[in-house]
PDBQT receptor file of N, H, CA, C and O in Angstrom, charges set to zero:
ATOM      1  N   UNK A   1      29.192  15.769 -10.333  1.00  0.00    +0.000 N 
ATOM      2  CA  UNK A   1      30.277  15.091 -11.021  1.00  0.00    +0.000 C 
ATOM      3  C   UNK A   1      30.573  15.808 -12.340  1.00  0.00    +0.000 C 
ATOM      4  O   UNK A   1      29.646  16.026 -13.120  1.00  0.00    +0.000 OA
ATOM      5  N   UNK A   2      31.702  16.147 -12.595  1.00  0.00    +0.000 N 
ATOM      6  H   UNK A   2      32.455  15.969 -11.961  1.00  0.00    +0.000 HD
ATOM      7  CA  UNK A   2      32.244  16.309 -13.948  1.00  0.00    +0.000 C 
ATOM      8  C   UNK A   2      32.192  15.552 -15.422  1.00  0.00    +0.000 C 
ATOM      9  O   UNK A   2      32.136  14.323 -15.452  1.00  0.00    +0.000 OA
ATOM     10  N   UNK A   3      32.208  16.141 -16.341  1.00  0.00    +0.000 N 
ATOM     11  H   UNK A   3      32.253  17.139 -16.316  1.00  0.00    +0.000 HD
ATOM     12  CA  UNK A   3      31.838  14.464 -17.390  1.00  0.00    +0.000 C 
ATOM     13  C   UNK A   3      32.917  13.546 -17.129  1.00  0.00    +0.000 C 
ATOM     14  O   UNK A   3      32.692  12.335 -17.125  1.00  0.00    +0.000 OA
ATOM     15  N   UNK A   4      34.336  14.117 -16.860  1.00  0.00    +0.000 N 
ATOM     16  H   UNK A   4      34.518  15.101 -16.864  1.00  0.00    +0.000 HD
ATOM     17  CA  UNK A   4      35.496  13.763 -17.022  1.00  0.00    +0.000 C 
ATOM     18  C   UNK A   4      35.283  12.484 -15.900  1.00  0.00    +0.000 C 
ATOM     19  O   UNK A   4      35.841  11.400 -15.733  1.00  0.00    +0.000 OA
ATOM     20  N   UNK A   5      34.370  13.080 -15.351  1.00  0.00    +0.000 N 
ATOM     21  H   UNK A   5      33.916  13.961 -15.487  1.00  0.00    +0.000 HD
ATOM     22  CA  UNK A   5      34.244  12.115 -13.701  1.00  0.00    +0.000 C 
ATOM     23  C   UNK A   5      33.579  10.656 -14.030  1.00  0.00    +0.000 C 
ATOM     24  O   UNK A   5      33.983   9.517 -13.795  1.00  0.00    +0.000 OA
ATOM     25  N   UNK A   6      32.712  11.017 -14.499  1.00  0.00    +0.000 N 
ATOM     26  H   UNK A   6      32.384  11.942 -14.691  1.00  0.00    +0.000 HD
ATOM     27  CA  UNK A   6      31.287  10.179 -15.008  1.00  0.00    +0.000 C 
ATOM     28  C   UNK A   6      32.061   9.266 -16.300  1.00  0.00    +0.000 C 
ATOM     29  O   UNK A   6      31.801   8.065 -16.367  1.00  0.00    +0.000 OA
ATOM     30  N   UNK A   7      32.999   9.878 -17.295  1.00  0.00    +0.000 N 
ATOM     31  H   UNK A   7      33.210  10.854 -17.240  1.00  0.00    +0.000 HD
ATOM     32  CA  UNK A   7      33.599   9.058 -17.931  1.00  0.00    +0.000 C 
ATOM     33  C   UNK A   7      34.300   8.111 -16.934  1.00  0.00    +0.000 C 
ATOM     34  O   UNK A   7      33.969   6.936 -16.779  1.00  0.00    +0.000 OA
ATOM     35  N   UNK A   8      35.266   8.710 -16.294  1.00  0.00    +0.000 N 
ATOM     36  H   UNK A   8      35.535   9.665 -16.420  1.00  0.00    +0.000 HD
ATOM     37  CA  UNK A   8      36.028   7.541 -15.372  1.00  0.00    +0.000 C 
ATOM     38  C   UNK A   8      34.945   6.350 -15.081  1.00  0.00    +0.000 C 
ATOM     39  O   UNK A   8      34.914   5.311 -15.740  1.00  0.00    +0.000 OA
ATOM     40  N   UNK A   9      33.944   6.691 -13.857  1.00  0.00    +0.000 N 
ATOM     41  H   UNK A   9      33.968   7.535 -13.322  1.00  0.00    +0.000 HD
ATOM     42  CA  UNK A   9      33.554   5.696 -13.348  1.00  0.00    +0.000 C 
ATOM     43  C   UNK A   9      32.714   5.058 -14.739  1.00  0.00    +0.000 C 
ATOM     44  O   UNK A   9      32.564   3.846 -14.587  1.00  0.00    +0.000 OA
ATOM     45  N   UNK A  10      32.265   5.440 -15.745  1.00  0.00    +0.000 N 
ATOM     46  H   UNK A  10      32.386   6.425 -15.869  1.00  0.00    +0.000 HD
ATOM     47  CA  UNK A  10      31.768   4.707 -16.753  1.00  0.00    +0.000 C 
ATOM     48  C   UNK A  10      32.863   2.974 -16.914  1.00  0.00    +0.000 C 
ATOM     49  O   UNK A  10      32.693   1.760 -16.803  1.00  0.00    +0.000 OA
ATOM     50  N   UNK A  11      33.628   3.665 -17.138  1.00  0.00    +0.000 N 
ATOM     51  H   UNK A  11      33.766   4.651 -17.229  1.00  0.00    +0.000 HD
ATOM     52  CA  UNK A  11      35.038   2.692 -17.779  1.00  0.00    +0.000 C 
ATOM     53  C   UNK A  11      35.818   1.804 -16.299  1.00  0.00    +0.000 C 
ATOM     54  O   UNK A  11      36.491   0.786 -16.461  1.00  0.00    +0.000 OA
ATOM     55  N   UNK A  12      35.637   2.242 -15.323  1.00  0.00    +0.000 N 
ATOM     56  H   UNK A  12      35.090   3.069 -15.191  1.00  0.00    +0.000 HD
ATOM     57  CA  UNK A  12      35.296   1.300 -14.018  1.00  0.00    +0.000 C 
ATOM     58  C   UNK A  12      34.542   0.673 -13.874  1.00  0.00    +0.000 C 
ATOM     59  O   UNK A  12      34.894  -0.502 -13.772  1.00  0.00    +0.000 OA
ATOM     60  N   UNK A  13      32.940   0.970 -13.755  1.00  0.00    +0.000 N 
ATOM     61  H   UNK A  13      32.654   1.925 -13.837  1.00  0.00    +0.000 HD
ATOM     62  CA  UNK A  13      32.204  -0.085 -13.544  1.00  0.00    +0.000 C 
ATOM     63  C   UNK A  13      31.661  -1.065 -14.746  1.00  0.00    +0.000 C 
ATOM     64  O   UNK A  13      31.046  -2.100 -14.489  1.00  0.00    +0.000 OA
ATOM     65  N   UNK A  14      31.859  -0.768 -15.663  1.00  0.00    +0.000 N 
ATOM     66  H   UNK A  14      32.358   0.073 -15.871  1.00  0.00    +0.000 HD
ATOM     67  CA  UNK A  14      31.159  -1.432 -16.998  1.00  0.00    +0.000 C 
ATOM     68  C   UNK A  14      32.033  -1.179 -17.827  1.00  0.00    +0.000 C 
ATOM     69  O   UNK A  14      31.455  -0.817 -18.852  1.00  0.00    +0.000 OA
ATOM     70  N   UNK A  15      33.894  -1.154 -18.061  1.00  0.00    +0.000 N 
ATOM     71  H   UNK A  15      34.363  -1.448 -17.228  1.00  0.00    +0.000 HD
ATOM     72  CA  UNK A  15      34.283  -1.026 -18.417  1.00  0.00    +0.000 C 
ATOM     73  C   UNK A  15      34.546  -0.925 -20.396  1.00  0.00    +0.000 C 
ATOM     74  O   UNK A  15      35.145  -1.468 -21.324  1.00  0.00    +0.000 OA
ATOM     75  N   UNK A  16      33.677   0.089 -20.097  1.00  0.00    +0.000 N 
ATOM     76  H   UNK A  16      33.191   0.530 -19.342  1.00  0.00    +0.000 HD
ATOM     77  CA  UNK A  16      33.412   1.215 -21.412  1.00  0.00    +0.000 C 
ATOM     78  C   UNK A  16      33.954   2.109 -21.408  1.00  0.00    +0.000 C 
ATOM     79  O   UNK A  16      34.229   2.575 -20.302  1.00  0.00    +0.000 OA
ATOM     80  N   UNK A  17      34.348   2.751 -22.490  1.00  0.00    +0.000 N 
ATOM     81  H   UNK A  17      34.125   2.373 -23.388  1.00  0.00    +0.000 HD
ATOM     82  CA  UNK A  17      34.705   4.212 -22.724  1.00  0.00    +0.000 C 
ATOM     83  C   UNK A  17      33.593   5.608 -23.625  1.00  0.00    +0.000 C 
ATOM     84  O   UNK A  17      33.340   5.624 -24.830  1.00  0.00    +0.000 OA
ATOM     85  N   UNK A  18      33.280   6.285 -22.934  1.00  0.00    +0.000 N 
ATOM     86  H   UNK A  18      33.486   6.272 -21.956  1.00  0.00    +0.000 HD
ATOM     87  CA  UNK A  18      32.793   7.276 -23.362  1.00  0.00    +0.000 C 
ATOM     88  C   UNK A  18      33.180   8.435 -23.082  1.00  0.00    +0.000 C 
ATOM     89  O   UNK A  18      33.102   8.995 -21.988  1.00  0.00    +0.000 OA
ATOM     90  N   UNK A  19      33.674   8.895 -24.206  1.00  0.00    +0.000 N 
ATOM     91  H   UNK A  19      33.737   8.440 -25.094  1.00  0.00    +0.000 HD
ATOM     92  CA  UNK A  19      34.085  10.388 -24.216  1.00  0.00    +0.000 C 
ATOM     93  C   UNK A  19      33.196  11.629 -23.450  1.00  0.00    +0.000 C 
ATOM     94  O   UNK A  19      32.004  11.827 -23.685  1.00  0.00    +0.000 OA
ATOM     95  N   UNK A  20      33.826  12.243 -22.708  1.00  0.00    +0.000 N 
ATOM     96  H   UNK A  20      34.794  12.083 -22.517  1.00  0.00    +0.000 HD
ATOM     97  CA  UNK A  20      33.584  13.470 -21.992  1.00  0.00    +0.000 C 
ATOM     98  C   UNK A  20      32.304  14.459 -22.872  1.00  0.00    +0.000 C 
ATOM     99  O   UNK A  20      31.320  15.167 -22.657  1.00  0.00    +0.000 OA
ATOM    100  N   UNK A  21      33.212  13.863 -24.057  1.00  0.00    +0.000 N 
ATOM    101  H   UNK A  21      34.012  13.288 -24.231  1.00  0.00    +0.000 HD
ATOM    102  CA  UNK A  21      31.796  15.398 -24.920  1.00  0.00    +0.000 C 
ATOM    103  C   UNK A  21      30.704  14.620 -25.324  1.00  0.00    +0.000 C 
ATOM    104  O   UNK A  21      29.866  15.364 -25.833  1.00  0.00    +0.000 OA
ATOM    105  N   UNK A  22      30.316  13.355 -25.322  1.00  0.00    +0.000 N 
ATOM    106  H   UNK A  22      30.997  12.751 -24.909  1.00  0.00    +0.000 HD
ATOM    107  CA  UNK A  22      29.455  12.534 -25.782  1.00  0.00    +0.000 C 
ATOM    108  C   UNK A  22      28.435  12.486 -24.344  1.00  0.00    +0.000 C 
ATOM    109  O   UNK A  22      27.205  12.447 -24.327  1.00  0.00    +0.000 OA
ATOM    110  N   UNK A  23      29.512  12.506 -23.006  1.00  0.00    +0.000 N 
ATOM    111  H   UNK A  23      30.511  12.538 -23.019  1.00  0.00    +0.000 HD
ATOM    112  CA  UNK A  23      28.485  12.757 -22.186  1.00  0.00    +0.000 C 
ATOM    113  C   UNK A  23      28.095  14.426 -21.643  1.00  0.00    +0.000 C 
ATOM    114  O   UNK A  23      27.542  14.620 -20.561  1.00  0.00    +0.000 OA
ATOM    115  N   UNK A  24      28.388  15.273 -22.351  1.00  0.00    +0.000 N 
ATOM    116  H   UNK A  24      28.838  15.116 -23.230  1.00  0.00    +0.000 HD
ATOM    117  CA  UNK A  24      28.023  16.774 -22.252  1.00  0.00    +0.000 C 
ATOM    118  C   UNK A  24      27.313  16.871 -23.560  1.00  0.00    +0.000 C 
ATOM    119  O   UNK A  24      27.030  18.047 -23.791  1.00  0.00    +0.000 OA
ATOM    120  N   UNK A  25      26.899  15.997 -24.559  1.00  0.00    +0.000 N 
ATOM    121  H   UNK A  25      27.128  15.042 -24.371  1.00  0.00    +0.000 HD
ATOM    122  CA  UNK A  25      26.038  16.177 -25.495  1.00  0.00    +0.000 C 
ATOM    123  C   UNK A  25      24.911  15.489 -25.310  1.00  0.00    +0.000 C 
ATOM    124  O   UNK A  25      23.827  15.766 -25.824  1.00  0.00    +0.000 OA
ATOM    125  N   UNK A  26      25.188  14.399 -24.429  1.00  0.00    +0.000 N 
ATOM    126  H   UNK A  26      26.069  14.175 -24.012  1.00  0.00    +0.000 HD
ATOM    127  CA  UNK A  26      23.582  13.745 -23.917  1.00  0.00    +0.000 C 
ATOM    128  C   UNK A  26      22.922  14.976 -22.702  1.00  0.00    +0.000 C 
ATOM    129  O   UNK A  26      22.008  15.704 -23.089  1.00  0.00    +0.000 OA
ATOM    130  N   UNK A  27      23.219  15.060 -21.902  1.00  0.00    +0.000 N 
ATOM    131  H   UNK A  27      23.961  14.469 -21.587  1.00  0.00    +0.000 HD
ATOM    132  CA  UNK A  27      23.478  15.910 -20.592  1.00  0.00    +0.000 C 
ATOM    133  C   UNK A  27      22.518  16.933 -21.396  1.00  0.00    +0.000 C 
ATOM    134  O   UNK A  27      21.306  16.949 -21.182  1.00  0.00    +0.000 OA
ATOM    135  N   UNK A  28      23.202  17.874 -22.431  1.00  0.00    +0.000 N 
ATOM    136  H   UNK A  28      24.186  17.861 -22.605  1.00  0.00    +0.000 HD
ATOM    137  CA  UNK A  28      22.563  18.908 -22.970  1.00  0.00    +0.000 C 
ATOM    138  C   UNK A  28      20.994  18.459 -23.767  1.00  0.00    +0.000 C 
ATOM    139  O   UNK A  28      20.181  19.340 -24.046  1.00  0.00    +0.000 OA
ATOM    140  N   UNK A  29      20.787  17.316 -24.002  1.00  0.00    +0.000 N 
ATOM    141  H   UNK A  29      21.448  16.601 -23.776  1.00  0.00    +0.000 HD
ATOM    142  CA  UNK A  29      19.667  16.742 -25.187  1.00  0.00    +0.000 C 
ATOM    143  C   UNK A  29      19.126  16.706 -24.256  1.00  0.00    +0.000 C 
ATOM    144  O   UNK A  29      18.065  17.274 -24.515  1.00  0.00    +0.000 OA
ATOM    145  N   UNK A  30      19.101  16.255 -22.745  1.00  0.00    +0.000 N 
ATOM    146  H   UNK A  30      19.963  15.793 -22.535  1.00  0.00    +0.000 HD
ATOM    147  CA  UNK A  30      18.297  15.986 -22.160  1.00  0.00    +0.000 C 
ATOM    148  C   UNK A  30      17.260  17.476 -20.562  1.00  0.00    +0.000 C 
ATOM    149  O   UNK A  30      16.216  17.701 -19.949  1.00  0.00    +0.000 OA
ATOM    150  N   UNK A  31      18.342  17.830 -20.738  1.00  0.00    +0.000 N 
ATOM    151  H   UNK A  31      19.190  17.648 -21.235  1.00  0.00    +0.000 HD
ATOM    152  CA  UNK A  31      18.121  18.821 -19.965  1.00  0.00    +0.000 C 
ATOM    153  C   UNK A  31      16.867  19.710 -19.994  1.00  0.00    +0.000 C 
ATOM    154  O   UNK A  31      16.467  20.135 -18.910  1.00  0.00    +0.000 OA
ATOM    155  N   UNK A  32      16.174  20.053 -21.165  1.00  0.00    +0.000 N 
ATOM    156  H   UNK A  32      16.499  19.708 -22.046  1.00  0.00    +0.000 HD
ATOM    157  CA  UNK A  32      14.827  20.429 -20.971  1.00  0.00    +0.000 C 
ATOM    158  C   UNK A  32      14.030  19.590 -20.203  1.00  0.00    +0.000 C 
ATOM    159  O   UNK A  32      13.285  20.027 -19.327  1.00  0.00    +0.000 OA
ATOM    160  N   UNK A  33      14.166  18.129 -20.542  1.00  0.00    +0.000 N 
ATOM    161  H   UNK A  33      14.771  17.774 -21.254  1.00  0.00    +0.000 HD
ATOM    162  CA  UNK A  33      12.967  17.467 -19.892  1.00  0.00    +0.000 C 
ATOM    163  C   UNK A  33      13.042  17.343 -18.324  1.00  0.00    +0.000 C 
ATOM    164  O   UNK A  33      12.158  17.761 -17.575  1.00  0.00    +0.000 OA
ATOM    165  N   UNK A  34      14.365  16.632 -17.854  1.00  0.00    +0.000 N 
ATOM    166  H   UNK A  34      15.083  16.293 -18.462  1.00  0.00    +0.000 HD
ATOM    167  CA  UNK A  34      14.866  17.134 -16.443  1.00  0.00    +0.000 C 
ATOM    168  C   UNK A  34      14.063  18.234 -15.313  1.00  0.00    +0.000 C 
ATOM    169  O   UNK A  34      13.466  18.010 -14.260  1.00  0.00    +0.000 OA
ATOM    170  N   UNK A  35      14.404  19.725 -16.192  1.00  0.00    +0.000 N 
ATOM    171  H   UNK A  35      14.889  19.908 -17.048  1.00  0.00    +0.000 HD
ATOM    172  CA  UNK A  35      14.040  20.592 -16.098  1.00  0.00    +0.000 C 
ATOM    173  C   UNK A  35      12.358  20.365 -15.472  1.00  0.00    +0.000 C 
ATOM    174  O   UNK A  35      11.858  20.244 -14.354  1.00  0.00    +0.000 OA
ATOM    175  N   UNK A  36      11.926  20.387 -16.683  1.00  0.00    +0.000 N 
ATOM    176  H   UNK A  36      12.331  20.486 -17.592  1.00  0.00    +0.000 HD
ATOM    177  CA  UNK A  36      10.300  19.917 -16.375  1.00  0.00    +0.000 C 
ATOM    178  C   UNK A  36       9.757  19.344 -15.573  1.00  0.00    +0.000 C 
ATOM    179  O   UNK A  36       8.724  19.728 -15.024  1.00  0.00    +0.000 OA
ATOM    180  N   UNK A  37      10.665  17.757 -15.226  1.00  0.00    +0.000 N 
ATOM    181  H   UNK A  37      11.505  17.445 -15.672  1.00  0.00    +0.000 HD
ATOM    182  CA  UNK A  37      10.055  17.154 -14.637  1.00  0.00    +0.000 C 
ATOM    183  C   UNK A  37      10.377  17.603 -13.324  1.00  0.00    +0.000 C 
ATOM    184  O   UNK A  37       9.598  17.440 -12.386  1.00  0.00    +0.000 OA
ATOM    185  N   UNK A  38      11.943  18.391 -13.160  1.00  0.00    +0.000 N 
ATOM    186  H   UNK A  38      12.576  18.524 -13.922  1.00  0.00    +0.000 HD
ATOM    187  CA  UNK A  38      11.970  18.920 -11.430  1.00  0.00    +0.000 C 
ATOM    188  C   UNK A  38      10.875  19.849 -11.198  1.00  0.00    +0.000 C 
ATOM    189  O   UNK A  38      10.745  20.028  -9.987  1.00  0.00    +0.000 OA
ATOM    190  N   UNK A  39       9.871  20.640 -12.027  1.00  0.00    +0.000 N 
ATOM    191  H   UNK A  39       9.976  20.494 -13.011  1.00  0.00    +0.000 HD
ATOM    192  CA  UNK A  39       9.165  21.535 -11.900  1.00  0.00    +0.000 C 
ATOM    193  C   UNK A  39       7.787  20.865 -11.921  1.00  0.00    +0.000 C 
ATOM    194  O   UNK A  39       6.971  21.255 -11.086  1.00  0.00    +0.000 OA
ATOM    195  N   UNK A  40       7.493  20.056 -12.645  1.00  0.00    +0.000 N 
ATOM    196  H   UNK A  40       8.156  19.739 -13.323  1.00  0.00    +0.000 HD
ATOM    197  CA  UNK A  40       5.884  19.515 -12.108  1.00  0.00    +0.000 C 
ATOM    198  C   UNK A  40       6.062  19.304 -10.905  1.00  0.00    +0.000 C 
ATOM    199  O   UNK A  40       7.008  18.969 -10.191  1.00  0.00    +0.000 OA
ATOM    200  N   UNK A  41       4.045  19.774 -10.665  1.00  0.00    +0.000 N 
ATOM    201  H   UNK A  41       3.277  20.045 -11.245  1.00  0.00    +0.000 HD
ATOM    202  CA  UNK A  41       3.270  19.521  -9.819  1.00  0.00    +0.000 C 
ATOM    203  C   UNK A  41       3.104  18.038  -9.239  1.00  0.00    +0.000 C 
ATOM    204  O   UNK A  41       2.682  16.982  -9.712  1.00  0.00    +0.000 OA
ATOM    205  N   UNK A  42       3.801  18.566  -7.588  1.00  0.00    +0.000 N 
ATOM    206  H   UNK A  42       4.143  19.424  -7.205  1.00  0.00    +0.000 HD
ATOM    207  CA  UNK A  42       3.513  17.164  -6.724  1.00  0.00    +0.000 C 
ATOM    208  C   UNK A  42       2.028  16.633  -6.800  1.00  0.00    +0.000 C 
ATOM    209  O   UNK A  42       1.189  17.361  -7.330  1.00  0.00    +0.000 OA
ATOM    210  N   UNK A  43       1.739  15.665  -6.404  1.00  0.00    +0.000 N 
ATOM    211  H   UNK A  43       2.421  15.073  -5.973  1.00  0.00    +0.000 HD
ATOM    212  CA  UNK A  43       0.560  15.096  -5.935  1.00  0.00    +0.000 C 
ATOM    213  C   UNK A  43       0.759  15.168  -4.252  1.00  0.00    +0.000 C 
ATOM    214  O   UNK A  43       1.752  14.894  -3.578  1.00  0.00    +0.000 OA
ATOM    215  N   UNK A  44      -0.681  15.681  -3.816  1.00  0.00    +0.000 N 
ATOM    216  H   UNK A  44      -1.488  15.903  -4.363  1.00  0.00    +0.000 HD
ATOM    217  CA  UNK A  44      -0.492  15.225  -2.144  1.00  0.00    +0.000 C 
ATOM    218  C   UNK A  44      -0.618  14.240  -1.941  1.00  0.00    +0.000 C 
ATOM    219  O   UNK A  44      -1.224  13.428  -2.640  1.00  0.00    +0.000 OA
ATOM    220  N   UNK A  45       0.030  14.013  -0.727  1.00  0.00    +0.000 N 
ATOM    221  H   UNK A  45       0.522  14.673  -0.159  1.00  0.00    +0.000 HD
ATOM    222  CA  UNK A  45       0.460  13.287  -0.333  1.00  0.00    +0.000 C 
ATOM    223  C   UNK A  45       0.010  12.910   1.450  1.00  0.00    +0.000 C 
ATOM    224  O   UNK A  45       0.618  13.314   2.441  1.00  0.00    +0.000 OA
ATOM    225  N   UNK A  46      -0.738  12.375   1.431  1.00  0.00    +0.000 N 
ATOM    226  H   UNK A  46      -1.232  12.047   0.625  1.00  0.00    +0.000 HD
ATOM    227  CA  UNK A  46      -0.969  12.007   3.564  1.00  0.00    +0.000 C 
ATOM    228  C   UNK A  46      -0.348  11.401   4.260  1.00  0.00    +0.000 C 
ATOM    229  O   UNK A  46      -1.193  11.004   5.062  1.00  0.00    +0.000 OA
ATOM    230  N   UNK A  47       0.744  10.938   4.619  1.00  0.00    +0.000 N 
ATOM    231  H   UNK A  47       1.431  11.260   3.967  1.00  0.00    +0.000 HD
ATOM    232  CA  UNK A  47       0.935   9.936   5.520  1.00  0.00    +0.000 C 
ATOM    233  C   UNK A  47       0.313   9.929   6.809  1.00  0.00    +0.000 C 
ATOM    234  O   UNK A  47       0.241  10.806   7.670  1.00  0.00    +0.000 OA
ATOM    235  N   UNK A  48      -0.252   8.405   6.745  1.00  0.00    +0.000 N 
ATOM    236  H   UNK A  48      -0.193   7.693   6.045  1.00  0.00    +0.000 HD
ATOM    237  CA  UNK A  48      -0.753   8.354   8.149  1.00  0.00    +0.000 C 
ATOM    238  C   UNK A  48      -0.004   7.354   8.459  1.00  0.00    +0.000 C 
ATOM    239  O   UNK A  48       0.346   6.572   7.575  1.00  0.00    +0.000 OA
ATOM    240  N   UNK A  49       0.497   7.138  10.133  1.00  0.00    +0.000 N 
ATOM    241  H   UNK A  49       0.213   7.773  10.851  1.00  0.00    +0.000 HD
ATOM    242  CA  UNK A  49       1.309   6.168  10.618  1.00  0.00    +0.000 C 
ATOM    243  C   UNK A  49       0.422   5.522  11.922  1.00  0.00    +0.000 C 
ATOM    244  O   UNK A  49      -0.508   6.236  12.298  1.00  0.00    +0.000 OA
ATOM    245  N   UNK A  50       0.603   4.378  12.565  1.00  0.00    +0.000 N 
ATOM    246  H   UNK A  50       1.358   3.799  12.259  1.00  0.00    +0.000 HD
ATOM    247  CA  UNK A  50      -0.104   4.422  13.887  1.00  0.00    +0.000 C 
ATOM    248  C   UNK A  50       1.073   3.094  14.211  1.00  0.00    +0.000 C 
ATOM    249  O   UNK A  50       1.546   2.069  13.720  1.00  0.00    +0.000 OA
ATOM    250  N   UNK A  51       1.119   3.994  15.427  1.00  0.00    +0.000 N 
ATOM    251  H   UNK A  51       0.735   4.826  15.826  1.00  0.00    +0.000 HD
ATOM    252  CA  UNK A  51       2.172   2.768  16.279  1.00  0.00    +0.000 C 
ATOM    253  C   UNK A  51       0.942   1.817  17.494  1.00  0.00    +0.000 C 
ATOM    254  O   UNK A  51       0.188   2.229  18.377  1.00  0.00    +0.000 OA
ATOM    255  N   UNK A  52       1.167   0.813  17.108  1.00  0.00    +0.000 N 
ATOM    256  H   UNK A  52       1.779   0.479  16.391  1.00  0.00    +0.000 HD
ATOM    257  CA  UNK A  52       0.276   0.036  18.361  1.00  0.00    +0.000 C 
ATOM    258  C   UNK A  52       0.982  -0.998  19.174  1.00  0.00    +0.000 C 
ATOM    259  O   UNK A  52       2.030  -1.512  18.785  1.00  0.00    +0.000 OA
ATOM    260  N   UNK A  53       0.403  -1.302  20.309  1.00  0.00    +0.000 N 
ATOM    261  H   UNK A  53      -0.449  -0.884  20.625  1.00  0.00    +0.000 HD
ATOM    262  CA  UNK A  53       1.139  -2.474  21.365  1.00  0.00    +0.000 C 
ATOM    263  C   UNK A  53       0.378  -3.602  21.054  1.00  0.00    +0.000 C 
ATOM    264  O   UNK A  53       0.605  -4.673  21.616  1.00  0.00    +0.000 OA
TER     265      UNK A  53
């Protein structure tokens, strides 16, 4: 989505207004951590399933 986008539906669903650059200045504040967190280490993970009658 575009900010321009994300403004729209802002002011649709919760009819607020937030400017485009207010949400490309959060977007940017936040983006290191994002970052990070797409890059940590999973935990394994097992699934076990069992189908029974």
């Amino acid at each position: 989505m575009t900010t321009r986008e994300i403004s729209e539906h802002l002011k649709e669903i919760y009819q607020v207004e937030v400017s485009s650059d207010l949400i490309s200045q959060v977007t940017d504040s936040v983006m290191e951590t994002v970052i990070e967190w797409q890059n940590r280490p999973l935990d394994k993970v097992i699934r076990f399933s069992s189908w029974t009658r």
